[in-house]
BALOBA-1460 file (C-alpha; in Angstrom, 3 decimals):
// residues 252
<rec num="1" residu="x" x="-3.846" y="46.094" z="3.993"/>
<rec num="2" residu="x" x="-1.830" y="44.159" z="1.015"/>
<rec num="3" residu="x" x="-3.506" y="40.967" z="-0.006"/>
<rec num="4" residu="x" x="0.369" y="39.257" z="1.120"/>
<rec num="5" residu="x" x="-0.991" y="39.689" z="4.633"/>
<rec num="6" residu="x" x="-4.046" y="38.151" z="4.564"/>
<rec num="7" residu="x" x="-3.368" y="35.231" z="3.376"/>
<rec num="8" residu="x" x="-1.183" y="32.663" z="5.123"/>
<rec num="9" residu="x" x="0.371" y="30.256" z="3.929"/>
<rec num="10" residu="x" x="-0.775" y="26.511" z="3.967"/>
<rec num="11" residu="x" x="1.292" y="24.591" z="6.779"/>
<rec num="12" residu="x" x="1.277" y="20.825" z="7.586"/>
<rec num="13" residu="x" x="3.477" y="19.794" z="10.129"/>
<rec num="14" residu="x" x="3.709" y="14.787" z="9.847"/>
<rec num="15" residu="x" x="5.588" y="12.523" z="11.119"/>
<rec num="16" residu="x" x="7.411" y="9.563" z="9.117"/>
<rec num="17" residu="x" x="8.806" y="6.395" z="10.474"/>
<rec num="18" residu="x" x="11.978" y="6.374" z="8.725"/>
<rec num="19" residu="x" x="15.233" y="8.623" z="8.936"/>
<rec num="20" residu="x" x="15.674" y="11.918" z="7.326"/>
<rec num="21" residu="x" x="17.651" y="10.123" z="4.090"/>
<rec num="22" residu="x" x="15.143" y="8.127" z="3.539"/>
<rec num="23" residu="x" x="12.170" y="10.469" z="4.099"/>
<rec num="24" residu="x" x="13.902" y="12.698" z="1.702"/>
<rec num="25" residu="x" x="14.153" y="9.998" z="-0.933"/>
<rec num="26" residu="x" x="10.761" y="8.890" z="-0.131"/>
<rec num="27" residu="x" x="9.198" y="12.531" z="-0.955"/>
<rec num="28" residu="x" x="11.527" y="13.400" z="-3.892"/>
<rec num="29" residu="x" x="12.770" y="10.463" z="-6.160"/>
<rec num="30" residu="x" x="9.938" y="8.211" z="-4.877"/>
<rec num="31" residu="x" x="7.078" y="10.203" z="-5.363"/>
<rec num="32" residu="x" x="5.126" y="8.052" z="-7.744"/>
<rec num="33" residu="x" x="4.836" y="5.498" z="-4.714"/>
<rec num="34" residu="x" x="2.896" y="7.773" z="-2.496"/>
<rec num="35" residu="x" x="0.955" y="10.369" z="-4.635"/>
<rec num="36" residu="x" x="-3.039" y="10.024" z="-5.145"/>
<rec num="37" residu="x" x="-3.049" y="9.589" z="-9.421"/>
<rec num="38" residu="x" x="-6.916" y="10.373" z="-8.728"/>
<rec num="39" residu="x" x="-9.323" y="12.741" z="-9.889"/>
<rec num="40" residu="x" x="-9.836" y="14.553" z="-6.676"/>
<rec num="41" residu="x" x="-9.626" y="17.902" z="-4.858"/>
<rec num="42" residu="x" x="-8.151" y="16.347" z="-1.851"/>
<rec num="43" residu="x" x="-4.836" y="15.644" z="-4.941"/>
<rec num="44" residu="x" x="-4.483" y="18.831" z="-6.548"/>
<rec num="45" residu="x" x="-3.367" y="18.803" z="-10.192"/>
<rec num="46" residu="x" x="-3.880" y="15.289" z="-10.806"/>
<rec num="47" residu="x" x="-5.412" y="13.955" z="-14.066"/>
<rec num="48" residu="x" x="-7.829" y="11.499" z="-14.771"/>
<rec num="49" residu="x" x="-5.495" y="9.134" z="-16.846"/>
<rec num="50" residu="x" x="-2.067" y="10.215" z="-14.910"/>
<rec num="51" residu="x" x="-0.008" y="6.834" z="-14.941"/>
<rec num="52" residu="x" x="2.948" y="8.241" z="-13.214"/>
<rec num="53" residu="x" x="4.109" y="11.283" z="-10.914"/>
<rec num="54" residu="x" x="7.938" y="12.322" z="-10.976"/>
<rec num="55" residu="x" x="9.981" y="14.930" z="-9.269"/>
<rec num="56" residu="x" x="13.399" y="15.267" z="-10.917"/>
<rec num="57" residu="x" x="15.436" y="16.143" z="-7.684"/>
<rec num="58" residu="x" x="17.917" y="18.230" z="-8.692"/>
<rec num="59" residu="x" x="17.938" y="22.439" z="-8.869"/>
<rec num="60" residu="x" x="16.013" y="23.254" z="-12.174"/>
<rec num="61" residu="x" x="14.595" y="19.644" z="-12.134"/>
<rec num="62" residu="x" x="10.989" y="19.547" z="-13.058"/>
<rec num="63" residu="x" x="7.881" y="17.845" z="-11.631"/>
<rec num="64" residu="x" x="5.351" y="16.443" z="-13.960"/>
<rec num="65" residu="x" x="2.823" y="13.560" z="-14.133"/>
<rec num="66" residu="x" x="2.948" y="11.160" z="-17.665"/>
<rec num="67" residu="x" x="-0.336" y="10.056" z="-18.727"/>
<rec num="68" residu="x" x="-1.385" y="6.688" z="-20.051"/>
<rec num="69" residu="x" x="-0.588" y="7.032" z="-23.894"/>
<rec num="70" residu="x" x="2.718" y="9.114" z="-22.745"/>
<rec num="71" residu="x" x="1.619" y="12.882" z="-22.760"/>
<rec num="72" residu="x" x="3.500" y="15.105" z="-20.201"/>
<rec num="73" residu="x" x="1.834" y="18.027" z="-17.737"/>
<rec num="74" residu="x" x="4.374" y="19.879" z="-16.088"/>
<rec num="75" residu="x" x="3.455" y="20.720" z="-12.368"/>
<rec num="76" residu="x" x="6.676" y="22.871" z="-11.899"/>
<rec num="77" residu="x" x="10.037" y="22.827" z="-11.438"/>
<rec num="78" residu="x" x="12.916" y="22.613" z="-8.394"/>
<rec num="79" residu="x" x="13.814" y="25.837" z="-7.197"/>
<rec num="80" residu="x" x="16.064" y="24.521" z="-4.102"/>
<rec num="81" residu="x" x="17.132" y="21.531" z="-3.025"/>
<rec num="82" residu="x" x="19.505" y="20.831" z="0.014"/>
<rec num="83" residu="x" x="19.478" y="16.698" z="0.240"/>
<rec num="84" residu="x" x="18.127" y="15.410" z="2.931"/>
<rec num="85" residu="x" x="16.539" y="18.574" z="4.448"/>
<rec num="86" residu="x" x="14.680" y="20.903" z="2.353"/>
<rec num="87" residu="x" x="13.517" y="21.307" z="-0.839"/>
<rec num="88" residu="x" x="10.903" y="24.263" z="-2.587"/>
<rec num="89" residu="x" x="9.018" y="23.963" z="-5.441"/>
<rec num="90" residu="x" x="7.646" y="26.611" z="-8.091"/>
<rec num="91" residu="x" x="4.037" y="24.716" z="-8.095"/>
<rec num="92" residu="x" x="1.788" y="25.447" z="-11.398"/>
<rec num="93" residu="x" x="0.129" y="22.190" z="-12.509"/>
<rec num="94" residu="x" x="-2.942" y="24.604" z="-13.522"/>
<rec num="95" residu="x" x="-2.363" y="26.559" z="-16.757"/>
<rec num="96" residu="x" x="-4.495" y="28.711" z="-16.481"/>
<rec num="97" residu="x" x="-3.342" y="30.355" z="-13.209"/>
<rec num="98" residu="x" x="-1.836" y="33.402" z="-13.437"/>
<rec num="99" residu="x" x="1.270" y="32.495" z="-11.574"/>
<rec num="100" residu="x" x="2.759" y="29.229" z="-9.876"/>
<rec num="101" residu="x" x="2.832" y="29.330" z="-5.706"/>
<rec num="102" residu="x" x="5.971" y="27.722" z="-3.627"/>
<rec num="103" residu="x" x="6.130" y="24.748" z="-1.830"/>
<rec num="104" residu="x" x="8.935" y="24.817" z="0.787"/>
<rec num="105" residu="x" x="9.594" y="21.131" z="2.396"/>
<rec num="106" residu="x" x="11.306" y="20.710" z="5.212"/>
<rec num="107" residu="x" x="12.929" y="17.529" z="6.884"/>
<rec num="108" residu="x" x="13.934" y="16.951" z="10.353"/>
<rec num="109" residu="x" x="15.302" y="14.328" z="12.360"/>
<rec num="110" residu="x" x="13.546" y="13.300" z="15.111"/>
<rec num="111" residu="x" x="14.135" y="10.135" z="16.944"/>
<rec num="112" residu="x" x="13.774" y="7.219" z="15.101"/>
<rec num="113" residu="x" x="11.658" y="9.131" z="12.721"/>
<rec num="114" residu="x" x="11.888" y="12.379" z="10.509"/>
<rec num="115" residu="x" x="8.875" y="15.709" z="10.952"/>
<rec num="116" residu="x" x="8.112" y="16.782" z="7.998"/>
<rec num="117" residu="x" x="7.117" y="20.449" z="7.926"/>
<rec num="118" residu="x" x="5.429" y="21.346" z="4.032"/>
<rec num="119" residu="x" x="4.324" y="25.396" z="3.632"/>
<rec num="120" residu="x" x="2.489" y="26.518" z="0.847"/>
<rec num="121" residu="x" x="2.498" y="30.496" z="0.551"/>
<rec num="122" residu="x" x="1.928" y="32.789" z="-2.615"/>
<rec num="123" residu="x" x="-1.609" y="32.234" z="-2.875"/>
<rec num="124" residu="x" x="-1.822" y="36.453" z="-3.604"/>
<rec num="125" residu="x" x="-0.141" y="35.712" z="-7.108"/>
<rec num="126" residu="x" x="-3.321" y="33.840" z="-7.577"/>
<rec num="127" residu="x" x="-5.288" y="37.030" z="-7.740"/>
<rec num="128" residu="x" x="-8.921" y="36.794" z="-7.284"/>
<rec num="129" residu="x" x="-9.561" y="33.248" z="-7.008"/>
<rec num="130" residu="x" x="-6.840" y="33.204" z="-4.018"/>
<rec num="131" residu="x" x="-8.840" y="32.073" z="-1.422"/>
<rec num="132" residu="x" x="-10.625" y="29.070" z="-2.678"/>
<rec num="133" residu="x" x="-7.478" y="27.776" z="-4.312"/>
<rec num="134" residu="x" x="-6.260" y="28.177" z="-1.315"/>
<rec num="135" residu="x" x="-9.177" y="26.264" z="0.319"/>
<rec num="136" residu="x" x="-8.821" y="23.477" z="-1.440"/>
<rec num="137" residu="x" x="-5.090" y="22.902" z="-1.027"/>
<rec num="138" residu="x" x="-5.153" y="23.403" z="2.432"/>
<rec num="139" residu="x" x="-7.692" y="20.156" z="3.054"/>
<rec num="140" residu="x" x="-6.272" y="18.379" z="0.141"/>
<rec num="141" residu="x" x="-2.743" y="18.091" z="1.323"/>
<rec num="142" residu="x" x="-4.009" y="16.516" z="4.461"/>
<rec num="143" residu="x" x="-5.267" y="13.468" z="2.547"/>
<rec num="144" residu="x" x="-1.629" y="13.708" z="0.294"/>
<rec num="145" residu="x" x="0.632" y="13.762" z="3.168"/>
<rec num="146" residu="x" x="-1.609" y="11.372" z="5.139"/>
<rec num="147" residu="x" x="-0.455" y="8.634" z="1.825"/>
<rec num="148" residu="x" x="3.007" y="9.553" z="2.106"/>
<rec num="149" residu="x" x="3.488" y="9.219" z="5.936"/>
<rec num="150" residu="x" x="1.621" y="5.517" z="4.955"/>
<rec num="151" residu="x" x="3.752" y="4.836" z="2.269"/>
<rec num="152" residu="x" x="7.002" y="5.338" z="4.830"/>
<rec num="153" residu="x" x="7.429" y="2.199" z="6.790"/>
<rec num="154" residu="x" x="7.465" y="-1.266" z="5.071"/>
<rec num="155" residu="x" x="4.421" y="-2.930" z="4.972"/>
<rec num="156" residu="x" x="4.924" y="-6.122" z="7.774"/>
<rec num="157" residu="x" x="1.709" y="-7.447" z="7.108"/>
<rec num="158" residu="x" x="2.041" y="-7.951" z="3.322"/>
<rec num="159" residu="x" x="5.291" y="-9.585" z="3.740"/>
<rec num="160" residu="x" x="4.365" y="-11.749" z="6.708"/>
<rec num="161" residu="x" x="1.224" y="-12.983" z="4.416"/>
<rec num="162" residu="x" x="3.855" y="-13.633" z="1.667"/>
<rec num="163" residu="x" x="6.009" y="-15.923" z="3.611"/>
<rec num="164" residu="x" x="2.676" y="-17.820" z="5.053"/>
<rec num="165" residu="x" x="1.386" y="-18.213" z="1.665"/>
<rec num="166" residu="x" x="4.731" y="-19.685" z="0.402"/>
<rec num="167" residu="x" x="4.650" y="-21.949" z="3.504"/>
<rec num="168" residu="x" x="0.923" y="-23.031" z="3.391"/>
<rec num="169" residu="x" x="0.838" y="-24.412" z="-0.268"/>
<rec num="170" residu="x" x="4.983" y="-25.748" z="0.406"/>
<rec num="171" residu="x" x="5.196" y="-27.623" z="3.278"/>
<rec num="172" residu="x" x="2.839" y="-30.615" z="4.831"/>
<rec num="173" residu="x" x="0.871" y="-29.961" z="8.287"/>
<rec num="174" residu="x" x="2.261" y="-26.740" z="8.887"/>
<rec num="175" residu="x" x="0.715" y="-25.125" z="5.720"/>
<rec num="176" residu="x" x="-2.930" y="-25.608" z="7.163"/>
<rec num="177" residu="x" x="-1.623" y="-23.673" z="10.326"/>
<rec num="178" residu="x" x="-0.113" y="-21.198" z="8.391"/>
<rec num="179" residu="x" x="-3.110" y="-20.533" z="5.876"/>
<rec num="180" residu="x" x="-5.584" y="-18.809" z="8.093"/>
<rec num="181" residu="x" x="-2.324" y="-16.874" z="9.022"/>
<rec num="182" residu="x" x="-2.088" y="-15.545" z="6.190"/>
<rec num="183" residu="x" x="-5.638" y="-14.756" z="4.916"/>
<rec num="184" residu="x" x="-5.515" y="-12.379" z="7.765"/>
<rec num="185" residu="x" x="-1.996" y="-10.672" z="7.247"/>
<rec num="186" residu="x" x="-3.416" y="-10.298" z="3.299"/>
<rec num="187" residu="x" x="-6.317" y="-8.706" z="4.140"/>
<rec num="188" residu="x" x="-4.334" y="-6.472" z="6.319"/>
<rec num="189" residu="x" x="-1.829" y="-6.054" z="4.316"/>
<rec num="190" residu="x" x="-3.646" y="-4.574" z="1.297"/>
<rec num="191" residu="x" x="-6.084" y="-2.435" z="3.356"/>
<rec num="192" residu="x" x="-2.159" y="-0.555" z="4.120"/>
<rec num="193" residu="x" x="-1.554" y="-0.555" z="0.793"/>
<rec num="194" residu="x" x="-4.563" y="1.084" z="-0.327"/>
<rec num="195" residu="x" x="-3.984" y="3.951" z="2.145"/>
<rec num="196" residu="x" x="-0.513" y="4.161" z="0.174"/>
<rec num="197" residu="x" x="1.992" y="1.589" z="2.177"/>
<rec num="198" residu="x" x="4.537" y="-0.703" z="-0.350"/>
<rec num="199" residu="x" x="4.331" y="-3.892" z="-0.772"/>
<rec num="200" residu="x" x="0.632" y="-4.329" z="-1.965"/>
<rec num="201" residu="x" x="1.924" y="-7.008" z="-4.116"/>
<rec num="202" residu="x" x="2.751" y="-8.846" z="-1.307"/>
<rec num="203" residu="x" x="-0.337" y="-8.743" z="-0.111"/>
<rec num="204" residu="x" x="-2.146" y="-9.701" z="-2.451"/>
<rec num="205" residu="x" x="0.053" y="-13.087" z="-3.427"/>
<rec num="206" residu="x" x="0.193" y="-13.773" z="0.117"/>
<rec num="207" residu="x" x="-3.869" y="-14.043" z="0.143"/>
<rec num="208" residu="x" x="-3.825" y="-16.052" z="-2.759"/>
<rec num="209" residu="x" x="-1.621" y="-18.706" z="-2.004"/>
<rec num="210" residu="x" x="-3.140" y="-18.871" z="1.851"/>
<rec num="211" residu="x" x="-6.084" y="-19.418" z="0.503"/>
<rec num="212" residu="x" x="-5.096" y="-22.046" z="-2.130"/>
<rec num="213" residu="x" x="-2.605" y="-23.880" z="0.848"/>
<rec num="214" residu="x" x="-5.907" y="-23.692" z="3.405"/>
<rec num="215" residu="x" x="-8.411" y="-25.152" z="0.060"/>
<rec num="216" residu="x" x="-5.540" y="-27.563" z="-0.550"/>
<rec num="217" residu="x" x="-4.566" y="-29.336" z="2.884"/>
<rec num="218" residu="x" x="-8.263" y="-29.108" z="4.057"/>
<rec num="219" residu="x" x="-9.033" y="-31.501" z="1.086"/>
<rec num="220" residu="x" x="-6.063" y="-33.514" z="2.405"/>
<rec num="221" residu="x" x="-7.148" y="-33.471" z="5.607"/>
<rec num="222" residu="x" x="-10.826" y="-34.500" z="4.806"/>
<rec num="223" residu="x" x="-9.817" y="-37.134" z="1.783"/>
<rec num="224" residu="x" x="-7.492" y="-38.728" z="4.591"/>
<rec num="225" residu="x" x="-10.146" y="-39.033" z="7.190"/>
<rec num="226" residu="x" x="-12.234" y="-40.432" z="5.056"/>
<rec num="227" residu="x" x="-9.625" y="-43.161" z="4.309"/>
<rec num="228" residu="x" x="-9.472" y="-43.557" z="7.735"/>
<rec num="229" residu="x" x="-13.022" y="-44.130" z="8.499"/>
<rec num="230" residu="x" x="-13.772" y="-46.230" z="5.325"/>
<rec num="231" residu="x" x="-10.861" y="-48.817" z="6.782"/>
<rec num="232" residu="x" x="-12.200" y="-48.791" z="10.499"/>
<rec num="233" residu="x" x="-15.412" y="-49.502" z="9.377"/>
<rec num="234" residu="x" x="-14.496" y="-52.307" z="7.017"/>
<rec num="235" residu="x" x="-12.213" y="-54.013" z="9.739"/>
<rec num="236" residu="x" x="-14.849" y="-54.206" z="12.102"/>
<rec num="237" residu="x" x="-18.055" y="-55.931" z="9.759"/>
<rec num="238" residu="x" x="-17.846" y="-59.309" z="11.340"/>
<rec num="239" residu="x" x="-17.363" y="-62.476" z="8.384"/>
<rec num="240" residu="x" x="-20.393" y="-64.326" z="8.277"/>
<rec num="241" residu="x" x="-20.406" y="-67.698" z="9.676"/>
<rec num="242" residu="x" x="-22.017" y="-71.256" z="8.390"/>
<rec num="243" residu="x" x="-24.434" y="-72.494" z="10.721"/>
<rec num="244" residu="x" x="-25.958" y="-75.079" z="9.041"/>
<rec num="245" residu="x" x="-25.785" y="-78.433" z="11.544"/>
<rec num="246" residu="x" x="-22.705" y="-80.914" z="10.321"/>
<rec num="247" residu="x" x="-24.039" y="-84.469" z="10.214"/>
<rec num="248" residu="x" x="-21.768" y="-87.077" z="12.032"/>
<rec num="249" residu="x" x="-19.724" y="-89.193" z="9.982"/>
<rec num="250" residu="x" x="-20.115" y="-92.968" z="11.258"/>
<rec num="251" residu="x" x="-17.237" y="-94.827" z="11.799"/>
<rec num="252" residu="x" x="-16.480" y="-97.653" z="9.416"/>
């Protein structure tokens, strides 16, 4: 029995919430908006100090990540591409394997949406060490597509805390109603951008301001009532009065 026939390939089958073009785009020429730059066997061939993942998608186009001071790895390179439906990959970001393994992406309309289907086969190039390479990719490209399906839709959240930010420090009443708002679609917000959704900036100014418009027009609030009460309570202290008897003037 050849070594080809006992050992599958790798197949993950996700769904994104956007149409094929975009899916396409999303995977390819957007890469570096999705893709774990973590040490990590759940993102194979991913440095330490990686600052950047791209994916030149064009036939003969090459995928590499750039490091912080500007060094290059080279993952591989684009054996096919068929915009917006498939694309395969010669995948070698380690060295020191004997031979790089395909990646064969499909795209699919469906509905609203696009299924994804991603096969990795060739592990027998890998010779002995086949079957825990093999391992390892086959969990770890559950946590990489799980990042890109996240990183498909826009994130609401962030953008809704944006716009209740701008409104809680900007306009008067309103922006203490908005503030708690806000907070919450921030904190929302950035928990789906950690698990690789846009728009984390967003989130993150939308908390900030929220919670600088809720500081702000509760010390408004407060400084007001206290106004308030410090007037009441003067109008009402009653002005003393003189008591003291009058003696009658006598008529001349």
């Amino acid at each position: 029995m050849s070594t080809e026939t006992t050992m599958p390939p790798v197949r993950k089958t996700v769904t994104v919430a956007q149409p094929v073009e975009k899916a396409f785009a999303l995977f390819t020429s957007r890469i570096a908006a999705w893709w774990p730059l973590a040490t990590s066997a759940d993102a194979p061939g991913v440095a330490a100090n990686a600052a950047t993942v791209v994916l030149e998608p064009r036939p003969g186009g090459r995928i590499y990540e750039r490091m912080d001071d500007g060094t290059i790895a080279f993952w591989g390179e684009v054996l096919a591409i068929e915009s917006p439906h498939r694309l395969v990959l010669a995948w070698q970001p380690n060295e020191d394997r004997p031979a790089p393994t395909e990646i064969e992406v499909r795209f699919t309309p469906e509905g609203s949406g696009t299924r994804v289907d991603l096969e990795h086969r060739g592990w027998e190039r890998l010779g002995e060490g086949a079957a825990s390479v093999r391992q390892e990719y086959d969990s770890g490209w559950d946590d990489v597509l799980r990042l890109y399906v996240a990183a498909g839709p826009d994130n609401g959240h962030a953008i809704a805390s944006l716009v209740l930010g701008i409104a809680s420090v900007a306009v008067p009443v309103l922006g203490i109603l908005a503030a708690p708002f806000g907070i919450v679609f921030g904190i929302l917000g950035r928990r789906r951008s950690r698990k690789g959704a846009r728009q984390g900036g967003f989130a993150t100014a939308g908390l900030t301001l929220s919670v600088v418009g809720l500081v702000l027009w509760a010390a408004v609030v407060v400084g007001g009532l206290t106004i308030v009460s410090m007037s009441v309570q003067g109008s009402d202290e009653s002005v003393p009065v003189n008591r003291e008897p009058v003696e009658p003037v006598e008529p001349r």
